[in-house]
N, C-alpha and C positions, 0 to 999 in steps of 0.2 A: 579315631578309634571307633569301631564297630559296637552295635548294641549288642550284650552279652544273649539276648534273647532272641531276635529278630535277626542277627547280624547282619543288619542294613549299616549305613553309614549315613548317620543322624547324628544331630547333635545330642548328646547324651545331659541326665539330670543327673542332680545330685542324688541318687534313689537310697530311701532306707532301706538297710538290708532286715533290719525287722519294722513288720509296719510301726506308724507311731500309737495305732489304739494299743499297743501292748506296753507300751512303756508307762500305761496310766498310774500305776500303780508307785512310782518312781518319782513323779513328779512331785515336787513341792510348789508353796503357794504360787512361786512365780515361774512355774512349770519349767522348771530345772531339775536336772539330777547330776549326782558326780560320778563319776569313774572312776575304780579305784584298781588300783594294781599289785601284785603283791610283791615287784621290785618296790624297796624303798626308794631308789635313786629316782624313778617317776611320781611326778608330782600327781595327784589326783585332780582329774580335768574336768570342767562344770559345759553340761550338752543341752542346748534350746530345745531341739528336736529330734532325738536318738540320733542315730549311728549311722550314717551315710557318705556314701563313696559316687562316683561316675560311675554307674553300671549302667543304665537302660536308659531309651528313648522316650520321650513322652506319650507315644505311641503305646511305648509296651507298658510301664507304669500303670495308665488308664486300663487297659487290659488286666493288669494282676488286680486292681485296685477294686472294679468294678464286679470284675468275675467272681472274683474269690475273698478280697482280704474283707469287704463290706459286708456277705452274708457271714465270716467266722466273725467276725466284731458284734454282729448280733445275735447269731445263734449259738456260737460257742462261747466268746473268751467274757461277754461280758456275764452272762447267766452263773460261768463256772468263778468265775469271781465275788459274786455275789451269793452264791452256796459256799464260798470257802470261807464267809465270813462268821462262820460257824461250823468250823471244818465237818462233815461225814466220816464215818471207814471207809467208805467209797462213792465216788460221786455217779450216778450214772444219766446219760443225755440221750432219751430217746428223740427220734423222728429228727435227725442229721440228714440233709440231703448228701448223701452219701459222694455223687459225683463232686459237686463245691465243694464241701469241705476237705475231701480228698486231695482234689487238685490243690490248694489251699497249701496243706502238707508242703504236698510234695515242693510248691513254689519255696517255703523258709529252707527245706534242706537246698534245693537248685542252690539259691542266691548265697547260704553258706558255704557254701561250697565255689561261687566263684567270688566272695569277697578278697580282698587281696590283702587283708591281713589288720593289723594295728589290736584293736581289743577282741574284734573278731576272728580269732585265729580262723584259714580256711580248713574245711573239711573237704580232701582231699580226696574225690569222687570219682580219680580215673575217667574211664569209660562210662560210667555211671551219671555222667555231669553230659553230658552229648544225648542219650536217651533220656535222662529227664528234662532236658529242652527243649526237647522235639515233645514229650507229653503234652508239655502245657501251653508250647505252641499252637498246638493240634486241639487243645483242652480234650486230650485222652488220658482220664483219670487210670489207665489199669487194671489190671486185677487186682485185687487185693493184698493178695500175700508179694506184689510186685513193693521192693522199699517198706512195707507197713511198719507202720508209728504206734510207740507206747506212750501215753503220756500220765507223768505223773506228777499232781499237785503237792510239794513242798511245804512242811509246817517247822515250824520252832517251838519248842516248851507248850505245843500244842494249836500253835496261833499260826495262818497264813502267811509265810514266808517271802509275801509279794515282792519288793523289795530288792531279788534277786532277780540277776541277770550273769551268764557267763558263756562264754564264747565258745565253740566248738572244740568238743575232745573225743577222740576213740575209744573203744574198749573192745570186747569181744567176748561172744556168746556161742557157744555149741560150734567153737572153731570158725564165726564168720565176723565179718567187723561188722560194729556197731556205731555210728554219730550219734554224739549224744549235745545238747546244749538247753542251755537254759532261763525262761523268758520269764521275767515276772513271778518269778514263782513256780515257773510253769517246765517240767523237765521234760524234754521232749527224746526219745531215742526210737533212731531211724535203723533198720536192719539193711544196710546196703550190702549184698550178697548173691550172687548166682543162684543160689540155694538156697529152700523153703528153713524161717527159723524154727527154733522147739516149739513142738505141738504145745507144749504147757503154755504158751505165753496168745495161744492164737485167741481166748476168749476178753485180749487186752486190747484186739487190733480192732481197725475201725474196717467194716464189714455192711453191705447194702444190709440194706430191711431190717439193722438188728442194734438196740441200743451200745450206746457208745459208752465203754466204763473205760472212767478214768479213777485210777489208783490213789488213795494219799496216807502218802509217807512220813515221816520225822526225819528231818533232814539229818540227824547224827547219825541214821541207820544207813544212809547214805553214801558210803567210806570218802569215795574220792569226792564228791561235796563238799561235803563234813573240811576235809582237808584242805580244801579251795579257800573257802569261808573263813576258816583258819588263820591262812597264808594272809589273805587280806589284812585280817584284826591284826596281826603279828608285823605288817608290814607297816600299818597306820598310826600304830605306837609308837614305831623303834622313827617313825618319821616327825610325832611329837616330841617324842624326847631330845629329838635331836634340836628344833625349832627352840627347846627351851635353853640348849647350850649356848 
């Protein structure tokens, strides 16, 4: 089988489809975390090192890894984790190299979009999954308003909702689909559409020369969140109680 990136014919790794600096927050002392689902019939599964399938060559890995996941690990995700340890109204990150972290983006929707399934449900990219291959092949970050990303940080009863993680879901905005999923706390939603989103949301996107505001939320205000989170607790119970029969 072919690398999802390069489409050479190489032997392919196990590749996370999120890197692993994001699942820090997840981990416990012996850098484990569990999976949980909101079928009761599955059991909840214990992961060494997140979430990974055969997608990429070692070739390309090195590539995503060096280019892009290494400066968002120190410029983005570890800074905004440690301001959310005291949540803001708003977090905002000036002086983004705007191309890295872009492409960066754009690399977590690609790979969600060709995971093939299990926790990470795929987001289902069309046409959209071929042109952002060739992006980050090329490492041509785009215009801006091309896919641009909202992301917003997650709290509970006011506190860092790190902790979370959930796999790629839909919705839709001003009639265009929207991927939305979410890492660590961290909600990310992608505008994949032909056409420009509502001007209201464009002072959210990430933009050369101009600080980076990311939003934070209460995850109850959240609906379909809220409801996820839910499903889980609901599902984790009715699976004790069952253990106690």
């Amino acid at each position: 089988m072919p690398c999802a990136l390069c489409q050479l014919n190489k032997p392919l790794r196990r590749s996370h489809i999120v890197p692993e600096f994001m699942y820090k927050p997840m981990y416990d002392s012996n850098h484990r975390f569990r999976a949980f689902s909101r079928e009761v019939s599955e059991t909840p599964q214990i992961h060494q090192k997140g979430m990974r399938e055969k997608l990429l060559c070692s070739d390309c890995e090195q590539l995503l890894a060096k280019k892009y996941e290494d400066y968002a690990a120190a410029s983005f995700y570890r800074p905004a984790v440690e301001a959310m340890k005291q949540p803001p109204v708003v977090l905002t990150m000036p002086g983004l190299d705007y191309h890295r972290f872009r492409l960066f983006l754009l690399s977590l929707l690609w790979r969600f979009g060709n995971a093939t399934g299990g926790v990470f449900r795929p987001a289902r990219l069309g046409q959209h999954s071929e042109k952002l291959r060739k992006m980050l092949l090329h490492d041509d970050p785009g215009e801006w308003l091309e896919y641009p990303c909202m992301i917003t940080a997650l709290t509970l009863n006011g506190k860092f909702y790190g902790d979370l993680t959930a796999g790629a879901f839909s919705t839709e905005a001003e009639g265009g689909p929207v991927w939305a999923f979410v890492i660590s706390g961290f909600l990310f939603n992608f505008f994949v559409a032909d056409h420009n989103p509502p001007q209201t949301l464009y002072p959210l996107f990430l933009q050369p020369d101009a600080p980076f505001v990311i939003s934070v939320e209460e995850m109850r205000r959240v609906d379909s969140l809220y409801e996820f989170a839910c499903g889980i607790g609901a599902a984790e119970g009715a699976r004790r109680a069952l253990q106690v029969l």
